[in-house]
C-alpha positions in Angstrom: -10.4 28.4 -50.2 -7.7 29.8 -48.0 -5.0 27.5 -47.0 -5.4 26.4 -43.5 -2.1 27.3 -41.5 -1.1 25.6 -38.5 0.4 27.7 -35.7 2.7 26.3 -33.5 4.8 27.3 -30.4 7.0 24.5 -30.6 10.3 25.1 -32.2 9.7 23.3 -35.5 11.1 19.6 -35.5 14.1 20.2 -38.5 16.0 22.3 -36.4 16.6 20.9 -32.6 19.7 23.4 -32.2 17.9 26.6 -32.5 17.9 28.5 -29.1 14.1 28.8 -29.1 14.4 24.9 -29.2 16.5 24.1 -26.8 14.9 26.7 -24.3 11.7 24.5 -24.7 13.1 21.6 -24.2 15.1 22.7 -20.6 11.6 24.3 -19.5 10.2 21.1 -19.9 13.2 19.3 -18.3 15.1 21.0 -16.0 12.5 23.6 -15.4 10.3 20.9 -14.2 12.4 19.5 -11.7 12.9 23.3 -10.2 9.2 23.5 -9.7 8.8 20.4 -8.3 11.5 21.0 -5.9 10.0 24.1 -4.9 6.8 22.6 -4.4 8.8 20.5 -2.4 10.2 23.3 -0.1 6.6 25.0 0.0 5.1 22.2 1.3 7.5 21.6 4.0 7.6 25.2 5.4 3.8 24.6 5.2 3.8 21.1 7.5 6.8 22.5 9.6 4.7 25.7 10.2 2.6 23.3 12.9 5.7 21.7 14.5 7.2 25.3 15.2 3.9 27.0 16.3 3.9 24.1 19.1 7.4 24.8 19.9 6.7 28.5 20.2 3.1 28.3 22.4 5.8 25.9 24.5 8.2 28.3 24.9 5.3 30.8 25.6 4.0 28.7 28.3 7.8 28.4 30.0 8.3 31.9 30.1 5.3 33.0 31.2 6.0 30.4 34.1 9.2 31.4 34.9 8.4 35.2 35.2 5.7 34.0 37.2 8.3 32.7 39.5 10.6 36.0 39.1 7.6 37.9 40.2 6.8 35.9 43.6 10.5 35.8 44.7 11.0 39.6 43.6 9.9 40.7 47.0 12.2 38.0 49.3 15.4 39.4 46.7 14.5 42.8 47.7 14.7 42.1 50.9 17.2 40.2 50.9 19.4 42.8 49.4 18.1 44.8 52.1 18.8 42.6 54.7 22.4 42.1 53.2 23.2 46.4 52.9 22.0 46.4 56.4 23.8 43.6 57.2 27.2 45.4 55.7 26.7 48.8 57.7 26.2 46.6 61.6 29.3 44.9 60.3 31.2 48.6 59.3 29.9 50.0 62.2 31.3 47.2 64.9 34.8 47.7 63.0 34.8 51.4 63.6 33.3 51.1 66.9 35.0 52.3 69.7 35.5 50.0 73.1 33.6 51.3 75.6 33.7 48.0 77.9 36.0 49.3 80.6 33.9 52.7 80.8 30.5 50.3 81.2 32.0 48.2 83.6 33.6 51.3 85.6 29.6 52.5 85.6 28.2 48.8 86.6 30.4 48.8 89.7 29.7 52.4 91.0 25.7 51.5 90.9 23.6 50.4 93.7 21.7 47.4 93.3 18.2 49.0 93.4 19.1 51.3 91.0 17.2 51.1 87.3 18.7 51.9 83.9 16.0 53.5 81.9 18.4 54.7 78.5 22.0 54.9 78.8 24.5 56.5 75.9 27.9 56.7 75.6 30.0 58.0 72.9 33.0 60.1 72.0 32.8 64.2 71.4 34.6 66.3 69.3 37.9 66.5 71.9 37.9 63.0 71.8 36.3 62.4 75.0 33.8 60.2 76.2 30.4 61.1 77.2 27.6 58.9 79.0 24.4 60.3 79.2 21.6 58.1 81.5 18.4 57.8 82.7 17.5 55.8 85.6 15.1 55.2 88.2 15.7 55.1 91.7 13.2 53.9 94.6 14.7 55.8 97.6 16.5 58.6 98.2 19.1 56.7 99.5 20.2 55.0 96.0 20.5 58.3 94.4 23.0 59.6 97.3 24.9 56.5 96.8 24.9 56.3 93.0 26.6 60.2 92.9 28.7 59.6 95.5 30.0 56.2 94.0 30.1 58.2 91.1 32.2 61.0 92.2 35.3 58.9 93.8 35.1 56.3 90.6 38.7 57.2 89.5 37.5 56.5 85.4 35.4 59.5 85.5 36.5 63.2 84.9 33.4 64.6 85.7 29.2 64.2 87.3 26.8 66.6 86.0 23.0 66.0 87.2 20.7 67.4 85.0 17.2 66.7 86.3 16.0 65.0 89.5 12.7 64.6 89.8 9.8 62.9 91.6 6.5 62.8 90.2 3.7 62.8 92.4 1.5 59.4 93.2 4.6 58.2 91.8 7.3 55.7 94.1 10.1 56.4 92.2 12.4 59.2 91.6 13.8 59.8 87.4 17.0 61.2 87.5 19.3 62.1 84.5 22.7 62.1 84.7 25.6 62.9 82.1 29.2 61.6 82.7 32.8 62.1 81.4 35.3 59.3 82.0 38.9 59.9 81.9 40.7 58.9 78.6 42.1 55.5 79.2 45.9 55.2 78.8 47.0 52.8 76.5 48.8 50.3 77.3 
């Protein structure tokens, strides 16, 4: 009968410094702390998996509110910038503005009471001078006669030209268009 051989995969028992030993031995030691420990880790990534996907639906929920509220106030910011640019070019435009009080006041006092400004426009040309151009109603005759002849001994202005007087029939009133050029005021 054949001799009955044991095989083992231990390192054999007379010879605990052998490497084959000693690996064994800090599998089973060592080794089985590292696996535990990484069991460890495993299994809290796993449980802290929950904790984060809460934080992260939260953080969902918050942004999606807040761009909600971007959204609804995107329309007042635009017009608000709006409102603002416009804002900027009034204020530009009354710094560069010329005066043109004495040149209105010079035209208040030379009209007749019963006389109706319908559009009036003053402004400077190219030679520097200035320029009103109005449109006015008138109920009489009278007025209008007044009105150019107030006009034409006002000291402040150069020049009358009438462009268009007219009287439109079942009409009670009389449109006349006038265009003016004031003397340049002296300084001072």
């Amino acid at each position: 009968m054949a001799i009955k051989k044991e095989i083992s995969l231990l390192p054999d028992a007379e010879n605990p410094n052998s490497f084959g030993a000693r690996f064994f031995k800090w599998l089973t030691t060592i080794g089985r702390w590292v696996i535990v420990v990484t069991e460890f880790i495993v299994i809290a990534a796993f449980i802290s998996r929950f904790s984060l996907d809460r934080k992260n639906s939260d953080l969902s929920e918050t942004v999606r509110q807040q761009q909600a509220i971007l959204d609804s106030t995107k329309y007042f910011e635009t017009e608000y910038a709006s409102f603002q640019e416009r804002l900027a070019t009034i204020k530009e435009y009354y710094a560069n503005q010329p005066e043109y009080d004495q040149q209105l006041l010079s035209l208040i006092e030379s009209t007749p009471n019963n006389l109706v400004y319908d559009t009036l426009s003053i402004q400077k040309n190219s030679t520097n001078e200035i320029i009103a151009t109005a449109s006015l109603f008138a109920f009489n005759e009278d007025s209008i006669v007044d009105f150019i002849s107030n006009l034409m001994l006002n000291p402040d202005i150069k020049t009358v030209e009438i462009s268009k007087i007219e009287k439109k029939p079942k009409e009670n009133n009389y449109t006349v268009l006038i265009s003016l050029i004031f003397n340049i005021p002296k300084k001072s």
